[in-house]
N, C-alpha and C positions, 0 to 999 in steps of 0.2 A: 565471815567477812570482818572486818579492822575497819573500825570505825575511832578518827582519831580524834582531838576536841575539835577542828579548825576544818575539817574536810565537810565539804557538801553534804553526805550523810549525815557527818556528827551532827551538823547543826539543823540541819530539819527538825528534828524532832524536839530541840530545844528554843527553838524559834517560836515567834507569833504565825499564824497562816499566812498573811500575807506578809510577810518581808522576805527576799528573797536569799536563800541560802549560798548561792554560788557568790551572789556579788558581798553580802558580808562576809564570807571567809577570804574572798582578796581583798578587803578594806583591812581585815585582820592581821592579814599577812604580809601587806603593804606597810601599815602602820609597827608594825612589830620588826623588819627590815630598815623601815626608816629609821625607827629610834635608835638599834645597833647601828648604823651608819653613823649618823648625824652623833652617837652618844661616839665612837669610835675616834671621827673626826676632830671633836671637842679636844678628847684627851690629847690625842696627836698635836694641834695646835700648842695644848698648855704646856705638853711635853717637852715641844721641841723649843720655842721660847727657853722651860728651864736649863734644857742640856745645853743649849746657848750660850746661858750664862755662868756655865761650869768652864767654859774654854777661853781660852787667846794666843793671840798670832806669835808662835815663835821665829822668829825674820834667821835664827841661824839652821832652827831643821827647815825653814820655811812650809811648816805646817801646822795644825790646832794643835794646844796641847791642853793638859788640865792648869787651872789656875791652881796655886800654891792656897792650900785651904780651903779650897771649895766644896760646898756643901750641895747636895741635890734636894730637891724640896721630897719632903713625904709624900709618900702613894696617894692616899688623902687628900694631898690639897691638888693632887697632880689631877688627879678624877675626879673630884668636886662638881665641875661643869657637867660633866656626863652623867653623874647618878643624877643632879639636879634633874635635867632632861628626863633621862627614865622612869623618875619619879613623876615629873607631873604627865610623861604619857600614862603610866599608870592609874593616875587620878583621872586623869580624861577619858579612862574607857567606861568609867563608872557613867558618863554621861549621855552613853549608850541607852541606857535604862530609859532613859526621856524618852531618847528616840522611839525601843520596843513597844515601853507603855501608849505615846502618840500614837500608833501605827493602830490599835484599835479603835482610833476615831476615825479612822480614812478607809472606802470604800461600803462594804457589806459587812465589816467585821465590828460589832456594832460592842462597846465597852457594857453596857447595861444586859445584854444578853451572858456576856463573858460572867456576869455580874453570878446573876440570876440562874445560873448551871451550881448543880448538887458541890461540886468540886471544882467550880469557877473559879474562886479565891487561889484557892493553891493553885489552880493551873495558870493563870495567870501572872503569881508571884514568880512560879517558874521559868516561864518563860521570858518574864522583862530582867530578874536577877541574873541567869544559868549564862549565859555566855558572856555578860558585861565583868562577871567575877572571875569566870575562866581566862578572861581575855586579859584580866588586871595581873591573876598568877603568872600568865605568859610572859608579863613585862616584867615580873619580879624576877621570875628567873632567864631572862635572856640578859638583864641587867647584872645578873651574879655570872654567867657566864660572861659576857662583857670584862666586867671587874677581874676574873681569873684571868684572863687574854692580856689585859693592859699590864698588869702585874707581874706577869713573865716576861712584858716587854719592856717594862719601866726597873725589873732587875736583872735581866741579860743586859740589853744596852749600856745600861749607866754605870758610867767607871767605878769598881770596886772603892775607890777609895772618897769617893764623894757620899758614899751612901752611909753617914754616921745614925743611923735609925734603929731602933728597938725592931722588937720579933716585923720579919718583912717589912719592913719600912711603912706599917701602920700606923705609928705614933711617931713623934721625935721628941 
């Protein structure tokens, strides 16, 4: 059976007892959707502003054309907004850990007992570390995938001749 980091199975086992597995993997997955969106939308906005101000109205084709020297801003500053964002969801999931660690002060699941077991310590670390760190690699690389998407979009669209930028339009 396939057991993957994010699915019900996966995380049973890397879980506290009581925290529930089903509903952390859709806060997981929720959160991890959101940031590609909302990181997606970001860029979109900064984008489209920039490509904006690459153009103006020709009254004799009567339609946009490039301004005479126009520069497109670098991939960087165009995506700036959006790593920002992936970035501190990233650091927010580290804040998971509070949560896991609390959860053995609530109910039967008693921290002093957790304590007090041969192999308590490491089982314990395990379980409030293993998915807040898993969960933080997911944002890293949905963020690099993100970043690849916007980069094929920010140099197919943008007129060849606005793009004056070193290797992909990483630096200017």
């Amino acid at each position: 059976m396939k057991c993957s980091w994010f699915s019900r199975e996966g995380l049973t086992a890397a879980l506290p007892p009581n925290v529930e597995a089903g509903r952390m993997a859709g806060i997981i997955r929720g959160t991890l959707l959101g940031a590609v969106f909302w990181g997606g939308i970001l860029f979109a906005c900064r984008y489209g502003s920039a490509y904006q101000s690459l153009m103006e109205w020709d009254p004799v084709r009567n339609r946009s054309v490039v301004r005479e020297g126009a520069r497109m801003l670098p991939f960087w500053q165009t995506m700036e907004p959006a790593l920002v964002l992936m970035a501190l969801f990233a650091l927010g999931t580290l804040l998971s850990a509070t949560v896991l660690y609390a959860s053995y002060y609530q109910g039967g699941r008693s921290i002093y007992l957790m304590r007090r077991l041969p192999d308590g310590g490491r089982t314990l670390r395990r379980q409030v570390w293993t998915v807040p760190l898993r969960w933080m690699v997911a944002c890293i690389a949905a963020a690099a995938v993100l970043s690849v998407l916007c980069w094929a979009a920010w140099r197919l669209i943008t007129p060849a001749q606005t793009l004056g930028h070193g290797l992909f339009g990483i630096w200017s």
